[in-house]
SEBANU-986358 format. One record per residue (C-alpha): residue number from 1; residue in one letter; x, y, z. Coordinates in nm, 3 decimals, padded with zeros to 5 digits. Each point is the difference from the previous one (the first is absolute). Example, Ala and Ser with C-alpha at 12.3 -4.5 7.8 and 13.67 -1.06 7.14 Angstrom:
// residues 2
[r 1, a, [01.230, -00.450, 00.780]]
[r 2, s, [00.137, 00.344, -00.066]]
***
This chain:
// residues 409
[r 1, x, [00.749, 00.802, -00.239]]
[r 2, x, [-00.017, -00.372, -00.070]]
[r 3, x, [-00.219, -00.235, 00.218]]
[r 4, x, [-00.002, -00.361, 00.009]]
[r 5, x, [-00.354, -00.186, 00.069]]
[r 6, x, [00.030, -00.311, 00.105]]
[r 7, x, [-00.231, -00.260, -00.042]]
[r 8, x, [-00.071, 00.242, -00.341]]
[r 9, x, [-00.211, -00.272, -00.158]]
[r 10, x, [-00.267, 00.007, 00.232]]
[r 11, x, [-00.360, 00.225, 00.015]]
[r 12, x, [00.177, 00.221, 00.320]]
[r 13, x, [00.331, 00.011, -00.189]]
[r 14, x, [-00.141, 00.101, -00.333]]
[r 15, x, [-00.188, 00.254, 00.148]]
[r 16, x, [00.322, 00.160, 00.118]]
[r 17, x, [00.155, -00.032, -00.328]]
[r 18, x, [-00.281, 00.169, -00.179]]
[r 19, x, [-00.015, 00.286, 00.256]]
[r 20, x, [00.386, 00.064, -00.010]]
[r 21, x, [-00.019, 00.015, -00.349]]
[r 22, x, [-00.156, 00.332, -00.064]]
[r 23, x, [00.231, 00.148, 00.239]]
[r 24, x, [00.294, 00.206, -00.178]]
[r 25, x, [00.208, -00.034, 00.292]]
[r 26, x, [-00.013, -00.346, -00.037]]
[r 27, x, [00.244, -00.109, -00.308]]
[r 28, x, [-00.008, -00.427, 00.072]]
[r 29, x, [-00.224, -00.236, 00.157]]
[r 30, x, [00.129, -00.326, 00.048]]
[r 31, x, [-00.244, -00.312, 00.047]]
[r 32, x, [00.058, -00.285, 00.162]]
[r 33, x, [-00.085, -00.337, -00.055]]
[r 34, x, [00.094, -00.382, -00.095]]
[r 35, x, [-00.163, -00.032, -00.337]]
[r 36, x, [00.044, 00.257, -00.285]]
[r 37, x, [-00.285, -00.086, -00.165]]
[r 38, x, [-00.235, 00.218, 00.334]]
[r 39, x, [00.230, 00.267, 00.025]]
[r 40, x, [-00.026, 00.075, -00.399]]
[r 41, x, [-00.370, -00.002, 00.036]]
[r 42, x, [00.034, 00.245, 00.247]]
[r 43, x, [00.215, 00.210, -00.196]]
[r 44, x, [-00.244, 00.050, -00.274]]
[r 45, x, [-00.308, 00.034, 00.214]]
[r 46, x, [00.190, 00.289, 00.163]]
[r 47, x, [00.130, 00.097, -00.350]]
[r 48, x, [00.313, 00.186, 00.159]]
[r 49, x, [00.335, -00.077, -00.175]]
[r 50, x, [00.156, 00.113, 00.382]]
[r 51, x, [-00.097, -00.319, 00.051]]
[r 52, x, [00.258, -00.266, 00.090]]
[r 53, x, [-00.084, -00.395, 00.029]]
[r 54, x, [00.281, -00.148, 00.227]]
[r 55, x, [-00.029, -00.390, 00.019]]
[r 56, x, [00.109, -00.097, 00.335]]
[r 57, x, [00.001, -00.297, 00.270]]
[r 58, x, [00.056, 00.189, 00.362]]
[r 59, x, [00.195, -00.296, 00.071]]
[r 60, x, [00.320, 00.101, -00.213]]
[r 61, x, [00.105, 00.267, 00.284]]
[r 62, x, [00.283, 00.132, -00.193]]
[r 63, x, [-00.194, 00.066, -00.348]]
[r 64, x, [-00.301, 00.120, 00.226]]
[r 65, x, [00.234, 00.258, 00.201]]
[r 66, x, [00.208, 00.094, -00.346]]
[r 67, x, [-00.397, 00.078, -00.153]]
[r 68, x, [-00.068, 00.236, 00.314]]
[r 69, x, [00.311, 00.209, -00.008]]
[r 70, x, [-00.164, 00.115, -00.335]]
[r 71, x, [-00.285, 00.181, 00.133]]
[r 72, x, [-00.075, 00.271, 00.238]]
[r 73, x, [-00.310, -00.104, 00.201]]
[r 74, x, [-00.177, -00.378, -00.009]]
[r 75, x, [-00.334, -00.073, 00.036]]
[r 76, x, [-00.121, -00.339, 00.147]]
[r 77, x, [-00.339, -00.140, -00.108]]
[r 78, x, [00.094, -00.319, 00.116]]
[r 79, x, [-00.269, -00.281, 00.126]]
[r 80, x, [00.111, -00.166, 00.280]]
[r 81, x, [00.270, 00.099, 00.323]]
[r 82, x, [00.260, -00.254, -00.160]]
[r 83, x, [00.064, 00.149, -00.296]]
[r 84, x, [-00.046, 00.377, 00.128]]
[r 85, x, [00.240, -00.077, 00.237]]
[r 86, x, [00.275, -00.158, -00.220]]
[r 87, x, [-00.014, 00.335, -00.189]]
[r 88, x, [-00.031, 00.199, 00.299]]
[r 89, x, [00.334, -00.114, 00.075]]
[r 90, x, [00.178, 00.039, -00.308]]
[r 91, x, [-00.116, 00.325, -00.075]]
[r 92, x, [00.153, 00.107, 00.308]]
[r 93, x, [00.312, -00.207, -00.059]]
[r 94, x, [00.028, 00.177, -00.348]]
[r 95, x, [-00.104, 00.364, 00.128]]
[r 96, x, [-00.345, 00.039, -00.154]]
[r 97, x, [-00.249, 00.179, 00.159]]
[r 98, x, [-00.343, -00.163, 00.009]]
[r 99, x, [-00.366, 00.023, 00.028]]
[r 100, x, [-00.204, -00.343, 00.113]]
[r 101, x, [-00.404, -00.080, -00.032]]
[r 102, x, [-00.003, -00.280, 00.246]]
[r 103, x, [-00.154, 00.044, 00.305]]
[r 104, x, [00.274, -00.162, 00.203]]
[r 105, x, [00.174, 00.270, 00.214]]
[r 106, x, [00.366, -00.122, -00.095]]
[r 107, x, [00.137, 00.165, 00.334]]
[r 108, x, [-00.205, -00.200, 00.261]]
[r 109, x, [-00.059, -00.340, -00.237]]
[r 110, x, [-00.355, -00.239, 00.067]]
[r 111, x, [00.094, -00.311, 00.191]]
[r 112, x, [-00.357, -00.173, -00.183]]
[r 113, x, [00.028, -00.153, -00.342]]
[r 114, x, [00.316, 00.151, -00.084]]
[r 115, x, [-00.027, -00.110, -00.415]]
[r 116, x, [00.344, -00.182, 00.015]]
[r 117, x, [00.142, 00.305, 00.115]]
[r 118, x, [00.405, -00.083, 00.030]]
[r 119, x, [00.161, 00.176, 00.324]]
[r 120, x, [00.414, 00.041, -00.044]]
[r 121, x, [00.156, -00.338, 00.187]]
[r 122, x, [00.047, 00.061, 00.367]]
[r 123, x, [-00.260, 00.302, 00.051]]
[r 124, x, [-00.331, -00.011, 00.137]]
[r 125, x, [-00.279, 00.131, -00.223]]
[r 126, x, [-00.081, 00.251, 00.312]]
[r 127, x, [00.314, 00.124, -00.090]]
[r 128, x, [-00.010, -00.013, -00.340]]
[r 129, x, [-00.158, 00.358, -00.091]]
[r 130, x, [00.208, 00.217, 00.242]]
[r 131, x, [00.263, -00.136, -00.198]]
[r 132, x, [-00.122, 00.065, -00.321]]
[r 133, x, [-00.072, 00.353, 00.110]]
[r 134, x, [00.344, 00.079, 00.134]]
[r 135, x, [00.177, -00.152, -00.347]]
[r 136, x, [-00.241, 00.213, -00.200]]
[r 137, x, [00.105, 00.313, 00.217]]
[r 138, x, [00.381, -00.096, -00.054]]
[r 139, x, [00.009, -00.085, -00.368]]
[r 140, x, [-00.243, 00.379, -00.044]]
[r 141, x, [-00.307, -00.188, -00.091]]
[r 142, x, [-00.315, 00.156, 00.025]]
[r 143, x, [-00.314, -00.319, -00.004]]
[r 144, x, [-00.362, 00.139, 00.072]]
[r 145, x, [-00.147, -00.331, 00.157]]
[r 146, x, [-00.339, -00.004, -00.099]]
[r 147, x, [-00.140, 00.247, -00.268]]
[r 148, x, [-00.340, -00.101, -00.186]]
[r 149, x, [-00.303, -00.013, 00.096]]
[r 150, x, [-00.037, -00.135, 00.310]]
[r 151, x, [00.251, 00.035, 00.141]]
[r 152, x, [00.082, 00.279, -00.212]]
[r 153, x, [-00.255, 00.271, 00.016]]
[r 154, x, [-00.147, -00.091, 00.299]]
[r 155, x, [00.337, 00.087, 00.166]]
[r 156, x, [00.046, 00.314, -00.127]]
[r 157, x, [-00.380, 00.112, 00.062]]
[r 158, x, [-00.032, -00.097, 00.341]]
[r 159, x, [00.392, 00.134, 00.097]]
[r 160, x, [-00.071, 00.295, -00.146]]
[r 161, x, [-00.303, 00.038, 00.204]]
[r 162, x, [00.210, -00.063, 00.318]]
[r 163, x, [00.207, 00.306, -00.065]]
[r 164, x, [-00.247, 00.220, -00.049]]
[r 165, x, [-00.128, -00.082, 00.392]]
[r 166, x, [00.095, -00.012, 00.350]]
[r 167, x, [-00.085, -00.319, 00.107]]
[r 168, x, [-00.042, -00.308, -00.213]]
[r 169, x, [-00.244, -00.242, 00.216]]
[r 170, x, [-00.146, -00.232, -00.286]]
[r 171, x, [00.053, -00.084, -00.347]]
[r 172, x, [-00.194, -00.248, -00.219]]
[r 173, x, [00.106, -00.025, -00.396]]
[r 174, x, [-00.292, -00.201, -00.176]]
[r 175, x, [00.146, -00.097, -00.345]]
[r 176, x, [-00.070, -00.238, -00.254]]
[r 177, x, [-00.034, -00.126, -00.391]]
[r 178, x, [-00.330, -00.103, -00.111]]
[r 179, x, [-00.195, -00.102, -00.305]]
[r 180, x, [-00.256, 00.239, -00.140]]
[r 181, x, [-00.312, -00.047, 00.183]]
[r 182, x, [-00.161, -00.154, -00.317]]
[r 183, x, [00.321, -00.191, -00.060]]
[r 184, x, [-00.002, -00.153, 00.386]]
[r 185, x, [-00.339, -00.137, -00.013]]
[r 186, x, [00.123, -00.261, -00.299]]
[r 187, x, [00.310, -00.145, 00.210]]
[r 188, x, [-00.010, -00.168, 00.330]]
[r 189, x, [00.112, 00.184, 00.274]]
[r 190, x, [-00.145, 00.291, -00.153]]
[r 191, x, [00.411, 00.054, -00.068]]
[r 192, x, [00.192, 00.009, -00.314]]
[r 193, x, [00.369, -00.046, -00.023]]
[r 194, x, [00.208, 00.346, -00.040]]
[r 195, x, [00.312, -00.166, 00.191]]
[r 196, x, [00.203, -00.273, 00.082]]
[r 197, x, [-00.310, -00.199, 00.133]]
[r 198, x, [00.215, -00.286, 00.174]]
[r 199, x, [00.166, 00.329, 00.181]]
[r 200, x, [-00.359, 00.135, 00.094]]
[r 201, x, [-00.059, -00.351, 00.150]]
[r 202, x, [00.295, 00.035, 00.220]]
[r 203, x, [-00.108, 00.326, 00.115]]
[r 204, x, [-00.354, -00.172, 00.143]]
[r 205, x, [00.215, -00.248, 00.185]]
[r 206, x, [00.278, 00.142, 00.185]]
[r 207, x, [00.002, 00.135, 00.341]]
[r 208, x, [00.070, 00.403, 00.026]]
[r 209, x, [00.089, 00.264, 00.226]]
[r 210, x, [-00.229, 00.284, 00.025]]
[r 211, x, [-00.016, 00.286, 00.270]]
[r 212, x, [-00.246, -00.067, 00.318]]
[r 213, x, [-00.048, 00.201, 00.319]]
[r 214, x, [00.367, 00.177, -00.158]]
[r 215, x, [00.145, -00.339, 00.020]]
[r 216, x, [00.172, -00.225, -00.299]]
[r 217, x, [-00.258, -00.316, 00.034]]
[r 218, x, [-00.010, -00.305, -00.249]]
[r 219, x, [-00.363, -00.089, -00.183]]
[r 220, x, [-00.147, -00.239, -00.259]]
[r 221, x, [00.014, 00.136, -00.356]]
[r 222, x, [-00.355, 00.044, -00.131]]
[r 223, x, [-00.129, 00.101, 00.373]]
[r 224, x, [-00.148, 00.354, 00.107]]
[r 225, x, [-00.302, -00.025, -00.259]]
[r 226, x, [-00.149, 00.320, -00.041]]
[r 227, x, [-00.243, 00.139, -00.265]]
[r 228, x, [-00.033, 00.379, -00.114]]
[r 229, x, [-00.131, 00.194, -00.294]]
[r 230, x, [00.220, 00.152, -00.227]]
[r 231, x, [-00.217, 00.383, -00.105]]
[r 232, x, [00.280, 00.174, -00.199]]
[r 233, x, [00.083, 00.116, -00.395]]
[r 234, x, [-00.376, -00.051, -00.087]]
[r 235, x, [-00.031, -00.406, 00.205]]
[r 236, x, [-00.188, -00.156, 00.267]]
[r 237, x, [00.083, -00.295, 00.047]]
[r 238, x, [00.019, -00.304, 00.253]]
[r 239, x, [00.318, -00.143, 00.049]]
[r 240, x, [00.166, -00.185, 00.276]]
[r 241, x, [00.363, -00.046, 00.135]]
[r 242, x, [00.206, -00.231, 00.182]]
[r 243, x, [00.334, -00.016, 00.144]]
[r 244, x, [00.304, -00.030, -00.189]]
[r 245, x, [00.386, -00.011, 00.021]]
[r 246, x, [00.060, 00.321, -00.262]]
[r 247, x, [00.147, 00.299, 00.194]]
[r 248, x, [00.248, -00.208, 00.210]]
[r 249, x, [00.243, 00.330, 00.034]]
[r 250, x, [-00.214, 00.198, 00.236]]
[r 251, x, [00.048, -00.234, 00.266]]
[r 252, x, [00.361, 00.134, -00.028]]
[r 253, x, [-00.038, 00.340, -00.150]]
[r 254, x, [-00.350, 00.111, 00.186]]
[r 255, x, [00.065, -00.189, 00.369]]
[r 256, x, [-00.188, 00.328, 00.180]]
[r 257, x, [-00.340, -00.131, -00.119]]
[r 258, x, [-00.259, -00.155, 00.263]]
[r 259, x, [-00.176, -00.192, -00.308]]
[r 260, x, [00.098, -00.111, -00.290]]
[r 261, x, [-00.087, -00.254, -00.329]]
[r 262, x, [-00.010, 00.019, -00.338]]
[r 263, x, [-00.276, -00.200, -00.148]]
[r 264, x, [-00.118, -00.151, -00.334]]
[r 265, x, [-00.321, 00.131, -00.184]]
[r 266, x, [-00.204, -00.239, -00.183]]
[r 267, x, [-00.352, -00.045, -00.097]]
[r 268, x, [-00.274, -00.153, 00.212]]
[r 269, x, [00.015, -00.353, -00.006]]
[r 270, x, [00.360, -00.040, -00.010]]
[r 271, x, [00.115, -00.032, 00.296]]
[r 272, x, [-00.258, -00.284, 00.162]]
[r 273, x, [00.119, -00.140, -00.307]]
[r 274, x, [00.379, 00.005, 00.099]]
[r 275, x, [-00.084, -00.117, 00.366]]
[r 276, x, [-00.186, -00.230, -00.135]]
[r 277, x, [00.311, -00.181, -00.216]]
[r 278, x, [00.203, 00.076, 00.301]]
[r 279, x, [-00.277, -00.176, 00.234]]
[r 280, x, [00.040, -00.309, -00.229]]
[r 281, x, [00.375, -00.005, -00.001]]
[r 282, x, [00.025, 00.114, -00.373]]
[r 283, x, [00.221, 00.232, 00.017]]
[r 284, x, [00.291, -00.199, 00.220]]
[r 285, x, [00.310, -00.082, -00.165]]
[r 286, x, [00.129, -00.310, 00.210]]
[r 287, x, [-00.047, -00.298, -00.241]]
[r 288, x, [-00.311, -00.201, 00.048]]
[r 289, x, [-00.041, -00.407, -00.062]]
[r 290, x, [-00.260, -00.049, -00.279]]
[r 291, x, [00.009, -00.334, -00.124]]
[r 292, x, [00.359, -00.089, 00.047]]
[r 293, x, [00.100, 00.317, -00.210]]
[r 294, x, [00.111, 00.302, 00.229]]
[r 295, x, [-00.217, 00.303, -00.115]]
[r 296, x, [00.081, 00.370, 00.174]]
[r 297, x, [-00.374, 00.160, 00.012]]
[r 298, x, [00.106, 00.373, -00.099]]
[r 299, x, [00.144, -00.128, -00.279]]
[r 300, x, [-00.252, -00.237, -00.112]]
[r 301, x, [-00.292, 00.347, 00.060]]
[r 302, x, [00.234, 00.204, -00.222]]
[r 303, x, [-00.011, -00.255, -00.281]]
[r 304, x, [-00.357, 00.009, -00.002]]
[r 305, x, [-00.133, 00.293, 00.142]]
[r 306, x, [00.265, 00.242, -00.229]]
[r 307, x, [-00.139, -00.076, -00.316]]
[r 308, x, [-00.319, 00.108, 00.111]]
[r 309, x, [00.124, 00.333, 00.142]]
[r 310, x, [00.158, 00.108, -00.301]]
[r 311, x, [-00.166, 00.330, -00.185]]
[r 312, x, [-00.195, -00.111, -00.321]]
[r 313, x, [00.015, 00.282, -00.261]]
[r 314, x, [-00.116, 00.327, 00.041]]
[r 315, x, [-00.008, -00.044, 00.399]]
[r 316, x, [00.173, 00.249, 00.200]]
[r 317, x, [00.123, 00.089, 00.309]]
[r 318, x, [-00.012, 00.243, 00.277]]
[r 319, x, [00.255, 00.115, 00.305]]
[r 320, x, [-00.163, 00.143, 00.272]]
[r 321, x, [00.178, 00.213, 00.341]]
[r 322, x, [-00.198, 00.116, 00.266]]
[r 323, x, [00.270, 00.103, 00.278]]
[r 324, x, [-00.066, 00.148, 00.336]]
[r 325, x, [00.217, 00.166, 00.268]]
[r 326, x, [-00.139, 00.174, 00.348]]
[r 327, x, [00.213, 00.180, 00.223]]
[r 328, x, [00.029, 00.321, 00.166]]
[r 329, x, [00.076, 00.344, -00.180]]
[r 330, x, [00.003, 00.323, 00.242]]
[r 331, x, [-00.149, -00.201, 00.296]]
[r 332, x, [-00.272, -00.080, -00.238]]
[r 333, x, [-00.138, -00.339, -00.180]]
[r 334, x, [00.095, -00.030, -00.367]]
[r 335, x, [-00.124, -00.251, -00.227]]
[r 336, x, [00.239, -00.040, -00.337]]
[r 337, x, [-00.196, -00.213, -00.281]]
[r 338, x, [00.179, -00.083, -00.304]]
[r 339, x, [-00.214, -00.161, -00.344]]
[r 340, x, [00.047, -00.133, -00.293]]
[r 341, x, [-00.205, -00.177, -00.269]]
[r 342, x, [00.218, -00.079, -00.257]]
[r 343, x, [-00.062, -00.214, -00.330]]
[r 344, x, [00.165, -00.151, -00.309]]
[r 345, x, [00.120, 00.139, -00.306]]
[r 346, x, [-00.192, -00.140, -00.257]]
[r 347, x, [00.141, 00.225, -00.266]]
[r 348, x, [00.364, -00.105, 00.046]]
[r 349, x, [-00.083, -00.350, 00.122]]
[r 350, x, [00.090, 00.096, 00.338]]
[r 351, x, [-00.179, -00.162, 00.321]]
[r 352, x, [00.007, 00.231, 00.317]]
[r 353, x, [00.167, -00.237, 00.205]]
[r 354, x, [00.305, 00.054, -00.275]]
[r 355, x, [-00.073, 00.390, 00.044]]
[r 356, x, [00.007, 00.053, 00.362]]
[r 357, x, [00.272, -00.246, 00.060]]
[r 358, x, [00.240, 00.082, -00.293]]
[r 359, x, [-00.044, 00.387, -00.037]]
[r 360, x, [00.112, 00.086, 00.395]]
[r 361, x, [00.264, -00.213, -00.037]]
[r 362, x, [00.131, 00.148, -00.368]]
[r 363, x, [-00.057, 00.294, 00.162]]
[r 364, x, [00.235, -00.082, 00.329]]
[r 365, x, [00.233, -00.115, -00.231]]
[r 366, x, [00.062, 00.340, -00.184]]
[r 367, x, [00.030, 00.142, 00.372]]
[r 368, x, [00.256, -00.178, 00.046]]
[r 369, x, [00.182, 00.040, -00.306]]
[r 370, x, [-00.041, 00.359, 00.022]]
[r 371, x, [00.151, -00.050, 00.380]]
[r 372, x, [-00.348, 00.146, 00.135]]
[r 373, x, [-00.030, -00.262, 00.251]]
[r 374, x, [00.359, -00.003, 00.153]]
[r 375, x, [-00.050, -00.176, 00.324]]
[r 376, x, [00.233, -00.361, 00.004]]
[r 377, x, [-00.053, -00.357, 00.074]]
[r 378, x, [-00.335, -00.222, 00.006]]
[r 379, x, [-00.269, 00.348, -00.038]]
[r 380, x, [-00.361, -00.084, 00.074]]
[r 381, x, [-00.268, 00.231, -00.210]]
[r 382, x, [-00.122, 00.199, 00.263]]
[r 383, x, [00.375, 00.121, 00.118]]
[r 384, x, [00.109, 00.044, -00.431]]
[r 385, x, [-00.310, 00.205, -00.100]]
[r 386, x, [00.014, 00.285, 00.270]]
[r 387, x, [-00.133, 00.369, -00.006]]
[r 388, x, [00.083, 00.171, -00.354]]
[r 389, x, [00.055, -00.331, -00.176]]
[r 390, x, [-00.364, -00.148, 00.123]]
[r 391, x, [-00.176, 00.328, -00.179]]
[r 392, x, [00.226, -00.100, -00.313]]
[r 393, x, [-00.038, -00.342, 00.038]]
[r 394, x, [-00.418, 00.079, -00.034]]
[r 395, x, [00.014, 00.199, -00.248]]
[r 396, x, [00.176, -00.282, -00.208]]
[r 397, x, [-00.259, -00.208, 00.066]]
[r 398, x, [-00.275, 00.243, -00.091]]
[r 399, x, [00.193, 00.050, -00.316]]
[r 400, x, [-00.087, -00.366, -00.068]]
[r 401, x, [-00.384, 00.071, 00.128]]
[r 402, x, [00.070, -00.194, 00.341]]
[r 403, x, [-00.143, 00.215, 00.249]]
[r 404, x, [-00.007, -00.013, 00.363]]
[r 405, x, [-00.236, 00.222, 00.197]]
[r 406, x, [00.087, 00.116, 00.343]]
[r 407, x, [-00.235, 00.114, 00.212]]
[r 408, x, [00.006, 00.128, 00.375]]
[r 409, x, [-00.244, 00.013, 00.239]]
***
């Protein structure tokens, strides 16, 4: 099996690499990236000679597609829609099956903030995904849309849960990356970056379609504050979540639901924070006048705020899931929960956003090269991890001491 990670250079794509590489089904692992130099380091940190550093600009369509037709399965760990979506459509021009992190659903594309997202001349971007979809069916192309963390495992959990009752009424997936708590009390926002923080920003911006009253409705990002206690794997702690654009695919996949939203966990503090910058117009990315110069406020907050938010050494990370479905099961209430409490690697240098992201998706990855997953087209997570493969697919991740507990009431 050979499997090509794209965007190889990076913490996501690196922890791909190093999972694959223990794997003795797995006999390459091409990285990719524009500068050597990165994808060399990553080599020897991952100290695999499987290992392949491919130096490549998207742009050049026919090297790009010639690179593909090498490999088996691709990975995308890409950090913005533009890109993911320029290799999107190459791997399925070139017949490579693919797995993608981004939270975009590819097959029903956000209208807000679109990244420089480049729709084919003379189609709408409401068309644009159906299309993709039906050219990935045709050319045999199997692309789980999706597959992380969140989305990713919250998918799977909460799907799963679905099938396993008679009626799904509501569904909440509370997800999030966050420092240590001794690491959040040194930065502000009580946050620490673990991803693309100018993507995070976005996702506190946009507007979003959650599931009200069983209907498809539109909301503010950040909106639907709520605070709970997370009292699992030996914690208690306070945490509190918001509302977030990161499980786009149920809206398509899960349309029987009467409520729906997936939200972002954080620590306390955070989130009057965020308002707060949002209140003041700091997080807006039409240009403001400032002296005669135009200045665009997001980008002016990243420049100062992201130094500031970056881990100093030794501090860690944590990824946290709290998940909750209710239904009916035999005429009866059910309550699904799914936790987890997840954190870094300090050993191997790993940070748990890098685990709980990378691992499910080296682990779809080798489902699909081993043709496990079979279905066609744009897959979301919930509809590619079904019955038999979801008990494999946790026991994978419990081989890599991730653990989700399930528990039913």
């Amino acid at each position: 099996m050979r499997i090509l990670v794209f965007g190889g250079s990076g913490k996501i794509g690196s922890a791909v690499a190093w999972d694959l590489a223990g794997d003795k089904e797995v006999d390459a692992i091409g990285i990719v990236g524009r500068h050597r130099e990165t994808l060399e380091k990553v080599k020897q940190s991952v100290g695999s000679e499987k290992i392949i550093p491919h130096i490549l600009d998207i742009n050049d369509k026919e090297t790009a597609v010639a690179l593909m037709k090498q490999y088996d399965v691709g990975v995308l760990t890409l950090p913005n829609r533009q890109t993911s979506y320029k290799v999107v459509h190459l791997a399925i021009d070139a017949g490579l099956n693919i797995v993608d992190t981004i939270e975009e659903f590819h097959r029903t594309p956000d209208a807000y903030e679109i990244e420089g997202l480049e729709v084919p001349a003379g189609m709408k971007l409401s068309d644009y995904g159906e299309w993709l979809h039906k050219r990935a069916c045709e050319n045999n192309v199997t692309f789980v849309d999706g597959m992380g963390f969140a989305p990713g495992l919250s998918n799977i959990t909460i799907g799963d849960g679905i099938r396993k009752i008679d009626v799904a009424e509501r569904a909440v997936a509370r997800v999030g990356g966050i420092p240590s708590k001794e690491a959040a009390a040194k930065h502000p926002l009580r946050y620490m970056i673990t991803w693309a923080f100018e993507h995070v920003l976005r996702e506190y911006m946009i507007r979003l379609n959650v599931i009200k009253n069983g209907k498809i409705v539109e909301v503010d990002a950040a909106t639907d504050f709520e605070k709970f206690r997370f009292n699992q794997f030996g914690r208690d702690e306070g945490l509190e979540c918001a509302v977030t654009p990161g499980m786009p695919s149920f809206l398509f996949t899960r349309p029987q639901l009467k409520e729906f939203a997936e939200k972002t966990v954080r620590w306390p503090g955070h989130w009057l924070g965020v308002r707060t910058l949002k209140e003041c117009g700091m997080l807006d990315i039409d240009p403001v006048d400032y002296k005669g110069n135009e200045v665009i406020p997001r980008e002016f907050l990243l420049s100062i705020i992201t130094p500031r938010l970056l881990p100093n050494e030794g501090e860690t990370d944590v990824c946290v899931m709290y998940n909750t479905l209710e239904g009916k099961k035999n005429g009866k209430d059910i309550k699904i929960e799914y936790f987890m409490w997840d954190e870094a690697d300090v050993e191997n240098d790993i940070s748990s956003m890098m685990r709980v992201t990378g691992f499910p998706m080296a682990i779809t990855a080798r489902m699909i090269g081993r043709g496990e997953i079979k279905e066609k087209g744009i897959v979301a997570p919930e509809d590619a991890i079904t019955s038999d493969l979801y008990t494999k697919f946790i026991g994978e991740l419990k081989k890599r001491n991730i653990n989700i507990l399930e528990v039913q009431t």
